[in-house]
C-alpha positions in Angstrom: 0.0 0.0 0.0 1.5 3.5 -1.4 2.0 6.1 1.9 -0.8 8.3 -0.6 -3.3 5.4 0.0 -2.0 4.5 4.0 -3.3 8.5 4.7 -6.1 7.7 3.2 -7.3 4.8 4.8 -6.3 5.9 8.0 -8.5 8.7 7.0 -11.5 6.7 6.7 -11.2 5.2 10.1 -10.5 8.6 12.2 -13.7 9.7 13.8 -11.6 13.4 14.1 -8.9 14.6 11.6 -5.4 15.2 13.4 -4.8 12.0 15.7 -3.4 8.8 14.5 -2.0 6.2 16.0 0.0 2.2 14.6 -0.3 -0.4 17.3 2.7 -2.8 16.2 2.6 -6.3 17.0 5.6 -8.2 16.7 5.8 -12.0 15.5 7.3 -15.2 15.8 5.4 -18.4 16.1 2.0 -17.0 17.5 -0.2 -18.3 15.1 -2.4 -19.7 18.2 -2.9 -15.9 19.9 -2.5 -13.5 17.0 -6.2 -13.5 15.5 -7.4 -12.6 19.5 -4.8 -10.2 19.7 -5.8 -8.3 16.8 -9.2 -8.5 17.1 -9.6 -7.1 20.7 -6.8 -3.9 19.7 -9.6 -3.4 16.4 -12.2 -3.7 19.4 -11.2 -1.2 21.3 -9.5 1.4 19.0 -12.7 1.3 17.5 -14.4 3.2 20.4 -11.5 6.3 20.2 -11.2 8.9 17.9 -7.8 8.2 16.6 -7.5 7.0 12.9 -5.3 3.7 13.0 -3.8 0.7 11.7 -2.2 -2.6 12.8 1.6 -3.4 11.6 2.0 -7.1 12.0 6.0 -7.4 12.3 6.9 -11.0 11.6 10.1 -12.4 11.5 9.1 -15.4 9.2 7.5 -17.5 11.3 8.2 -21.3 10.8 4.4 -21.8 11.9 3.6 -18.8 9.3 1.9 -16.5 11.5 2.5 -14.2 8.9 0.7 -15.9 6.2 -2.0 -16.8 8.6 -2.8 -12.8 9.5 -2.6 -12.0 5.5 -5.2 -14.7 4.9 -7.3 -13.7 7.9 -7.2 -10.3 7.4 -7.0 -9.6 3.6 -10.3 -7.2 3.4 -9.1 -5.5 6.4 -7.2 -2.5 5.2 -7.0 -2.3 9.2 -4.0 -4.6 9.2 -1.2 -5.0 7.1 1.8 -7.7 7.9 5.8 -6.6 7.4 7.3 -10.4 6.8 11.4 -10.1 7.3 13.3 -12.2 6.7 16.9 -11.4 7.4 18.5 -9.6 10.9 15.5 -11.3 13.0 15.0 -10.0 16.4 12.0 -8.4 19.1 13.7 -4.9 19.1 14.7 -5.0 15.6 11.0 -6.1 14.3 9.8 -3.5 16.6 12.2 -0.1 14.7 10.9 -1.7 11.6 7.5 -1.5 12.4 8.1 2.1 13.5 9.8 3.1 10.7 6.8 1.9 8.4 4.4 4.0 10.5 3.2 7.4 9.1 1.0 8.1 12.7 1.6 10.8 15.3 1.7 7.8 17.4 3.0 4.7 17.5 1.9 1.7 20.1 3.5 -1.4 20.9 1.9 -4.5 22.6 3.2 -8.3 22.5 1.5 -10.5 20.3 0.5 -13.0 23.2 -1.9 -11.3 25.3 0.5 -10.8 28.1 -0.6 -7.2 27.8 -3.6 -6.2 27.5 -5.3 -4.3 25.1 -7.6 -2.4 26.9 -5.2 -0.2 27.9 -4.0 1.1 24.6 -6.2 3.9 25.2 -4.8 5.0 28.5 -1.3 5.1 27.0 -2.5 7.3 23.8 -4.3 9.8 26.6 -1.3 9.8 28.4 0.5 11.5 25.2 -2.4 13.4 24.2 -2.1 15.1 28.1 1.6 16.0 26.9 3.9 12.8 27.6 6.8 11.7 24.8 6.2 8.2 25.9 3.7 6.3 27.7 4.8 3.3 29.0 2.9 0.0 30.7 3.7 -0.7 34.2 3.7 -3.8 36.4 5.1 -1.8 39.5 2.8 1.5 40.1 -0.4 1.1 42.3 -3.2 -1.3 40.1 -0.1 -2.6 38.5 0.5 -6.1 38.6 2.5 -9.7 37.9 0.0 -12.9 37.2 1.5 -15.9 38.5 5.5 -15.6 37.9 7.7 -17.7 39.5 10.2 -16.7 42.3 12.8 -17.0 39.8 11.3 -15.1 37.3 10.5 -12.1 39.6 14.1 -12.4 41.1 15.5 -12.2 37.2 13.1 -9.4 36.7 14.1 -7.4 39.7 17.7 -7.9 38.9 17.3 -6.9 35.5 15.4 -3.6 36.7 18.1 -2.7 39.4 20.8 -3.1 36.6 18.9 -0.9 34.6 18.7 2.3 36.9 22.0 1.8 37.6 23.4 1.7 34.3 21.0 4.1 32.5 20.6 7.8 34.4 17.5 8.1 32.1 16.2 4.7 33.6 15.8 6.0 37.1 12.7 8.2 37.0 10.4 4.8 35.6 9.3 2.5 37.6 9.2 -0.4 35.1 12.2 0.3 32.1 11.5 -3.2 31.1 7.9 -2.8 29.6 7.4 -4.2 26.6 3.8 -2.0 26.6 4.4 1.6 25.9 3.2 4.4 23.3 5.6 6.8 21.8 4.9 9.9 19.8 6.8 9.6 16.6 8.8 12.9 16.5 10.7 11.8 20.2 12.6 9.0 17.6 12.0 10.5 14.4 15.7 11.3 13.8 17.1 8.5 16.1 19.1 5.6 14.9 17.9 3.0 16.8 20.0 -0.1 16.8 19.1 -2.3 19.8 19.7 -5.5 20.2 17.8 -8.3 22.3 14.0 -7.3 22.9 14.1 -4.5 24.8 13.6 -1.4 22.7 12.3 0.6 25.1 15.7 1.3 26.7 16.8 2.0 23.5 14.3 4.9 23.3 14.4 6.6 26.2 18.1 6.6 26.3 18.8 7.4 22.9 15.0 9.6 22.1 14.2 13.0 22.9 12.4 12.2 26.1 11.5 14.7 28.2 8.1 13.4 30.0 7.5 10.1 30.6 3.5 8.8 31.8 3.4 5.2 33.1 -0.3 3.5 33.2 -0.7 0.5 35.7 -1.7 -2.8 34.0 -2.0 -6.4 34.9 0.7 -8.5 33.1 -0.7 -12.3 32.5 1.0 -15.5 31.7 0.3 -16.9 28.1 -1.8 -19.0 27.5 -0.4 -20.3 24.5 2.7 -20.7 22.3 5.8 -20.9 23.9 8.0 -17.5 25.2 10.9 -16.7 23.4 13.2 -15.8 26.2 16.6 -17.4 26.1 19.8 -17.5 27.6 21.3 -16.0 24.2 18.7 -13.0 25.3 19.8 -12.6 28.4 23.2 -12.0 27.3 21.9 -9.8 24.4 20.2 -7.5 27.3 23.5 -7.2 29.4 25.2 -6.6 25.8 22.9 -3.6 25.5 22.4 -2.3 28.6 26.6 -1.6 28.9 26.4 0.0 25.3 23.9 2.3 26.1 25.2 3.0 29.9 28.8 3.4 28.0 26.9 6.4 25.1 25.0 7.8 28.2 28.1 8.5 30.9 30.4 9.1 27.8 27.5 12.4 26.9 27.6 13.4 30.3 31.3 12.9 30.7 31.6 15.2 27.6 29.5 17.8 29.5 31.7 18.0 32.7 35.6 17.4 31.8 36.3 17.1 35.7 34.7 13.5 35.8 37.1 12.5 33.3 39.7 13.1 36.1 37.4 11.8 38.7 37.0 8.6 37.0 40.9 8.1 36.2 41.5 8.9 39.9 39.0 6.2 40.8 40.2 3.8 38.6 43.6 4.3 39.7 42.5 3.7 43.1 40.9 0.6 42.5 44.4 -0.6 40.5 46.3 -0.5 43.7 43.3 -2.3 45.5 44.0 -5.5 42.9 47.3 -5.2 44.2 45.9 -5.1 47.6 43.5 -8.4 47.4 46.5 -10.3 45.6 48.9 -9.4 48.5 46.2 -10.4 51.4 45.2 -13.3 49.5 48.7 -14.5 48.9 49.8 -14.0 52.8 46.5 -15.4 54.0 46.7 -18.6 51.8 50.7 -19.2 52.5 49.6 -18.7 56.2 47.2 -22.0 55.7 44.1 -20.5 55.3 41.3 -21.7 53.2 41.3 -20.5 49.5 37.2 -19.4 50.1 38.1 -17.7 53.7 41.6 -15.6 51.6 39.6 -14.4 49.1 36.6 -13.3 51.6 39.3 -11.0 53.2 41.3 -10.0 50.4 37.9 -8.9 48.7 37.4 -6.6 52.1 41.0 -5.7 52.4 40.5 -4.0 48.8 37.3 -2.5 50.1 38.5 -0.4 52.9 41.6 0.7 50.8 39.1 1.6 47.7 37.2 3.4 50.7 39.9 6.1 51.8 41.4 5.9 49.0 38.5 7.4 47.2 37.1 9.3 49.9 41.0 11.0 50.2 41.8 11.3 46.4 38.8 11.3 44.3 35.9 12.6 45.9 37.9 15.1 47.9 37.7 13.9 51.7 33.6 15.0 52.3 33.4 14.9 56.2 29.8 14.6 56.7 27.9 11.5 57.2 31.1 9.5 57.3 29.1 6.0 58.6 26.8 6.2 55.4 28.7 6.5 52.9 31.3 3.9 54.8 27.9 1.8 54.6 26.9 2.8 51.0 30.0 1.9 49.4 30.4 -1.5 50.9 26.5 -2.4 49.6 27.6 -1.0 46.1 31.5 -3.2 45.9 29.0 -6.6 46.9 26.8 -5.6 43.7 29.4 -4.9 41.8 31.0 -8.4 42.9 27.3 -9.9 41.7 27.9 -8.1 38.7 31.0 -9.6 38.2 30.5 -12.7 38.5 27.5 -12.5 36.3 29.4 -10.6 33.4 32.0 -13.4 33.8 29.7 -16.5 33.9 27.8 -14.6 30.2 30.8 -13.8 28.7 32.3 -17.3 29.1 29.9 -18.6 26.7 31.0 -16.4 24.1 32.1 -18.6 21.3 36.6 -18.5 20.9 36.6 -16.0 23.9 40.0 -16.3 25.8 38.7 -16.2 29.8 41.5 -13.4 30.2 39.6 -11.3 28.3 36.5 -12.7 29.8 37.5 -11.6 32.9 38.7 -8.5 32.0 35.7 -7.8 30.5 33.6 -8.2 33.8 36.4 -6.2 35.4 35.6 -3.5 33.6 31.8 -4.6 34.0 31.9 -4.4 37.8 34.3 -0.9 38.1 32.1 1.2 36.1 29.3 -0.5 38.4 31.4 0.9 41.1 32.4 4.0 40.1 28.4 5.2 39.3 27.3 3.4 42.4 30.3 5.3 44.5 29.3 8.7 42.7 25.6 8.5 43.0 25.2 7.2 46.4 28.2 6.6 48.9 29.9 9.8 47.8 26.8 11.7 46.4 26.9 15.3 47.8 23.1 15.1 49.3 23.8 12.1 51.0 21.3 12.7 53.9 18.7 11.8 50.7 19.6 8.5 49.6 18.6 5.5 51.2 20.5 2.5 52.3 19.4 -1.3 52.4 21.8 -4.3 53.3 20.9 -6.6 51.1 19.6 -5.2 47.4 21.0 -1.3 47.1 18.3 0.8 46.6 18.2 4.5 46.6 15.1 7.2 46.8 14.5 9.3 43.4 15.9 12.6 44.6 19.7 11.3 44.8 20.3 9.1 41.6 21.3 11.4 39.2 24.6 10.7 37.5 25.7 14.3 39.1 24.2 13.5 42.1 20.9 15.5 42.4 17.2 15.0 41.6 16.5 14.0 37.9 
């Protein structure tokens, strides 16, 4: 269909002229939920006022869920289907479907009724009241999980917590790893979007021109049929991501302030003499008999107290208020960033012909910039007094997460 005869039809199903709106639906394999999918979005964009159309995003389907919503669908100039073929991918079906849109809006829901709906119009209200993006949440109040597993909440929550530490312009939502949101289509209009995994959504509110961002409660549900797509491959594809957008995002803000260039070098250096610390403890300790498990324990919080003064001496400038907290904070952030570690080195061993030097020295690097941004945002943030400290997961109130240490 020509774009001459898209604005047309979308035309003829506005109820008003100006607002418009492409719900995109990527596919793989949901043959079995795709026709009840579609049908309840034509349901209930029926009842708005925004002219509209479905983009079916497939990425050739083995069970041709592609062919299936052509055949279904082929008097429906509602719904048109983008088959690729090549470069397959969630995020990736997802920029093509927004790059064939021509709406003011664009929408995105999964295809297996995991979200609902219902509640496309909320997130188009939510931009018509002013937002860039409206996303889908799981964590407001109304919001909620159907049935997950403890394992899938605890890989969730992890996920999340990565997120607003590595992405400044993560922190102020509640749920950065929505796959429900509405966008308008100027925020990404002259973005180059190149995510990788299936979470776009970081990719477009890091990258976008975001400003304010509306989150609508809804009730994520468990499918109830087909078979989910998450792998391990994805998984590592996520943590892949997430460090290329952290590294664009602190590299901008670096730009903007030349003295965190030093700050960072000093902190690195810092932590260079703390190796040298941990080898020297854990060397004595284990020539002195003691077990490899019990050395490494104290070598690990040898390296801590000297990455402690060191830092608080050299590269945050000795701050002599709330000495205790920030003591506190920066031990919670070092055990994350040991978590963080040892997951970057357990993903990145399964990298096909990857020497485990570099492995390693990839969640080095991995774990230190954890460090750094957890050290400069909390434990040596200047308005302390605001953050809040938990032994056990880190978390942190909004007003003192900034990368610069203030409110967002």
């Amino acid at each position: 269909m020509g774009e001459t005869s898209k604005r047309k039809a979308l035309a003829r199903r506005g109820k008003v002229s100006g607002g418009s709106v492409a719900v995109i639906v990527p596919t793989f394999n949901e043959r079995e939920n795709i026709k009840t999918t579609l049908d309840r979005c034509l349901r209930v964009l029926e009842t708005t006022e925004y002219a509209y159309e479905l983009i079916v995003v497939d990425d050739d389907s083995p069970d041709r869920t592609w062919e299936f919503v052509e055949t279904a669908y082929a008097d429906d100039d509602r719904v048109r289907v983008l088959r690729r073929t090549e470069n397959r991918g969630l995020a990736l079906s997802i920029v093509a479907g927004l790059r064939a849109a021509s709406t003011a809006y664009c929408a995105v829901i999964d295809a297996d009724l995991q979200h609902p709906p219902e509640k496309i119009p909320d997130l188009l209200a939510a931009l018509d009241a002013g937002a860039d993006i409206s996303i889908g949440s799981r964590h407001i109040e109304d919001g909620e999980i159907e049935n997950w597993s403890r394992f899938r909440i605890t890989v969730s929550k992890g996920a999340t917590a990565l997120t607003k530490r590595f992405l400044p312009t993560a922190r102020r939502i509640s749920d950065p790893m929505s796959g429900m949101f509405a966008v308008r289509r100027s925020v990404i209009g002259n973005v180059d979007l190149q995510p990788q995994g299936y979470k776009i959504l970081l990719e477009i509110i890091s990258k976008g021109d975001v400003e304010e961002v509306t989150e609508v409660p809804y009730t994520f549900r468990e499918r109830t049929a087909g078979e989910s797509k998450l792998s391990a491959d994805q998984y590592q594809e996520f943590v892949e991501h997430l460090l290329e957008l952290s590294v664009g995002e602190y590299a901008n803000r670096i730009s903007e302030n030349p003295r965190r260039v030093v700050r960072m070098l000093e902190f690195f250096a810092v932590g260079a003499v703390g190796v040298l610390v941990n080898i020297i403890v854990f060397l004595f300790l284990m020539r002195s008999g003691a077990h490899y498990l019990v050395s490494g324990s104290f070598a690990f919080l040898a390296a801590v107290q000297w990455n402690f003064v060191g830092n608080w001496a050299i590269t945050f400038d000795r701050p002599s208020d709330a000495l205790t907290k920030r003591y506190v904070a920066f031990h919670a952030v070092c055990l994350v960033g040991l978590i963080v570690y040892e997951i970057v080195l357990s993903l990145l061993l399964f990298v096909p012909a990857l020497p485990v030097l570099l492995a390693n020295v990839g969640a080095i690097g991995a774990s230190s910039v954890w460090n750094f941004v957890g050290a400069d945002t909390t434990a040596f943030a200047e308005n302390i007094e605001n953050v809040e400290i938990r032994i056990g997961p880190v978390s942190y109130t909004q007003g003192a997460t900034d990368f610069e240490g203030g409110s967002d």
